[in-house]
C-alpha positions, -999 to 999 in steps of 0.1 A, spaced: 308 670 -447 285 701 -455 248 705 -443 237 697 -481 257 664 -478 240 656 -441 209 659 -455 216 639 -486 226 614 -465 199 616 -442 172 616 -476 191 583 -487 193 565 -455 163 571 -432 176 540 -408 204 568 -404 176 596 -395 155 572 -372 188 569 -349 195 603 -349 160 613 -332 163 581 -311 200 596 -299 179 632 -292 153 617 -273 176 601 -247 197 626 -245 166 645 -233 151 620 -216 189 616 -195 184 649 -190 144 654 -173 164 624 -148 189 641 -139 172 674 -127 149 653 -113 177 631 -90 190 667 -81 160 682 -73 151 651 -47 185 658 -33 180 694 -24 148 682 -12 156 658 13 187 678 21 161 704 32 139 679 52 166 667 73 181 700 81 144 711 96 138 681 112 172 687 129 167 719 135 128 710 149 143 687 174 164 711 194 142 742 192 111 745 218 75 746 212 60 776 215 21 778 221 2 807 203 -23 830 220 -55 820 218 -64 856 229 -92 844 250 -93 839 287 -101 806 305 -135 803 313 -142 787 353 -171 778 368 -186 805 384 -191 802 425 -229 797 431 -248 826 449 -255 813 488 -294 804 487 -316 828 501 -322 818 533 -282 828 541 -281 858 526 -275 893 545 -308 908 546 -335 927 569 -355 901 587 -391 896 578 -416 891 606 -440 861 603 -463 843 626 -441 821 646 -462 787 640 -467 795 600 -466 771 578 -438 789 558 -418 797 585 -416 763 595 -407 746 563 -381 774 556 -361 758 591 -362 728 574 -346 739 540 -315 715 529 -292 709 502 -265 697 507 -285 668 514 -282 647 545 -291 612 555 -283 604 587 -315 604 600 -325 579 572 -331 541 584 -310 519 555 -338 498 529 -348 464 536 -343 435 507 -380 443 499 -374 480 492 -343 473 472 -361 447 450 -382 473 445 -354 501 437 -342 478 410 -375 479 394 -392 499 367 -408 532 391 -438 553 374 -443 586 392 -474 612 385 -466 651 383 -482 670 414 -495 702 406 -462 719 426 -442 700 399 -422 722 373 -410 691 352 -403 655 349 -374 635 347 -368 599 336 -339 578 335 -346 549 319 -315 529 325 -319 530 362 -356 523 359 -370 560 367 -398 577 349 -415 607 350 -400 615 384 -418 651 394 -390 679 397 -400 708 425 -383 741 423 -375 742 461 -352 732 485 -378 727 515 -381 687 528 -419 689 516 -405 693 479 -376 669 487 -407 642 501 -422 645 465 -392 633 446 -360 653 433 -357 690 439 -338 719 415 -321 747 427 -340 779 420 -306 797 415 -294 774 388 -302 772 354 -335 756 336 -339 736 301 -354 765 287 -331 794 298 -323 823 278 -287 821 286 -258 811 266 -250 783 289 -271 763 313 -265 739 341 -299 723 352 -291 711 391 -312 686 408 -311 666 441 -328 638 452 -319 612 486 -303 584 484 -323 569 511 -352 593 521 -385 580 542 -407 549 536 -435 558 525 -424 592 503 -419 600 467 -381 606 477 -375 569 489 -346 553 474 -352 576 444 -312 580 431 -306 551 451 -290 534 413 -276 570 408 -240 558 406 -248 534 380 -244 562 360 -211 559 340 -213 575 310 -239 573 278 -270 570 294 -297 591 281 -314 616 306 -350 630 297 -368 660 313 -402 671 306 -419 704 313 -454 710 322 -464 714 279 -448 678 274 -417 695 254 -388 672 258 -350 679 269 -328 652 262 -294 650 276 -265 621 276 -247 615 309 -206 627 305 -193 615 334 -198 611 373 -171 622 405 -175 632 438 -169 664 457 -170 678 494 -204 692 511 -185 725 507 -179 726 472 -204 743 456 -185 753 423 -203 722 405 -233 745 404 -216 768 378 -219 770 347 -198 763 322 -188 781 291 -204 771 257 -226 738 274 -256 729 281 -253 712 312 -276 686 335 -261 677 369 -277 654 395 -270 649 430 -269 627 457 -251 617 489 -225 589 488 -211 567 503 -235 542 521 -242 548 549 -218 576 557 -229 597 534 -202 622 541 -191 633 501 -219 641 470 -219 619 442 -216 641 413 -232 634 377 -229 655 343 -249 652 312 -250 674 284 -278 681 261 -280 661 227 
């Protein structure tokens, strides 16, 4: 039959002409499936041979191309460091408070609270900024407020409440890291602004909310990372570290030896 007869035929009969589209439709349709099935194939042919080939090759770690950062060692306070003696008065004031400089801490000498003073530890405390003061702190969640920060290390400072080391960091440093470090007794004297005043500090876990306060009434928040302890001698947790803002506070630990420093971290928020 010639083309002029197919399409004759097709012109008389469209039943004839709908069943040939139908017939080229799925014969396309067969078609898109079948590149499709083979195409999934190779694909998962593919996947299995990485995988394979992942599981017996090693990892390799990139280059950052930075170095590790460590806490730096702390610069020995002043008091211990090489230098031409100054003469003074031998019965000044300053000469004698400068005998009695500390940190580390140390309690030995401290008589342990009575069930009255700890009932009182456990409650609310209120504290007034001397003029010496350089700040405030206030932890709420152990019931301290507006605790007066000295910059010092002598026992005079340590009497008024919690002390910061002058070589460390403030809030308001111009650095690109800070570590704000204070210290405060465990015990201290009946009677002082220091008594019992981190007595609670080792109720500090984790997500407690820290507050210092400068002389202006500007506010430093900070939220409480963790807490360890360390050796007398290790004075690394003074450092800074790279990239934070850092608030560390410390006390002696444990009761009544006293022989380790409880450690605690915050970081500002």
């Amino acid at each position: 039959m010639g083309l002029q007869g197919i399409r004759r035929r097709l012109a008389e009969d469209p039943l004839l002409k709908v069943g040939i589209v139908a017939m080229a439709l799925a014969l396309a349709l067969a078609g898109v499936v079948s590149l499709y099935v083979f195409t999934d194939e190779t694909r998962q042919a593919i996947a299995a041979k990485s995988s394979k080939e992942a599981t017996h090759k090693p990892l390799v770690r990139s280059d950052p191309g930075t170095d590790p950062w460590v806490e730096r060692e702390p610069s020995p306070p002043e008091t211990s460091r090489s230098r031409e003696p100054q003469p003074e008065p031998s019965g000044s004031e300053e000469a004698q408070e400068r005998s009695r400089e500390t940190l580390p801490l140390e309690e030995e000498d401290y008589p342990l609270p009575t069930n009255q003073q700890l009932q009182t530890a456990h409650q609310p405390r209120h504290y007034h900024l001397p003029p010496g003061a350089i700040m405030s702190l206030t932890v709420d969640s152990i019931g301290l407020h507006n605790v007066p920060v000295l910059n010092s290390m002598t026992t005079r400072a340590l009497d008024m409440g919690v002390v910061h080391l002058p070589d460390t960091s403030l809030p308001w440093s111009q650095t690109p890291e800070r570590n704000v470090y204070l210290a405060g007794h465990r015990l201290g004297w009946p009677g002082t602004g220091s008594h019992l005043i981190f007595y609670r500090l080792n109720e500090l876990r984790g997500g407690e909310r820290i507050t210092l306060r400068d002389r202006q009434g500007r506010r430093y928040d900070y939220q409480v990372l963790e807490s360890f302890t360390v050796d007398p001698q290790e004075g690394w947790v003074t450092g800074r570290v790279r990239g934070r803002d850092l608030l560390t506070l410390q006390t002696c630990t444990p009761i009544p030896t006293f022989e380790k420093r409880l450690i605690v971290r915050a970081e500002r928020i």
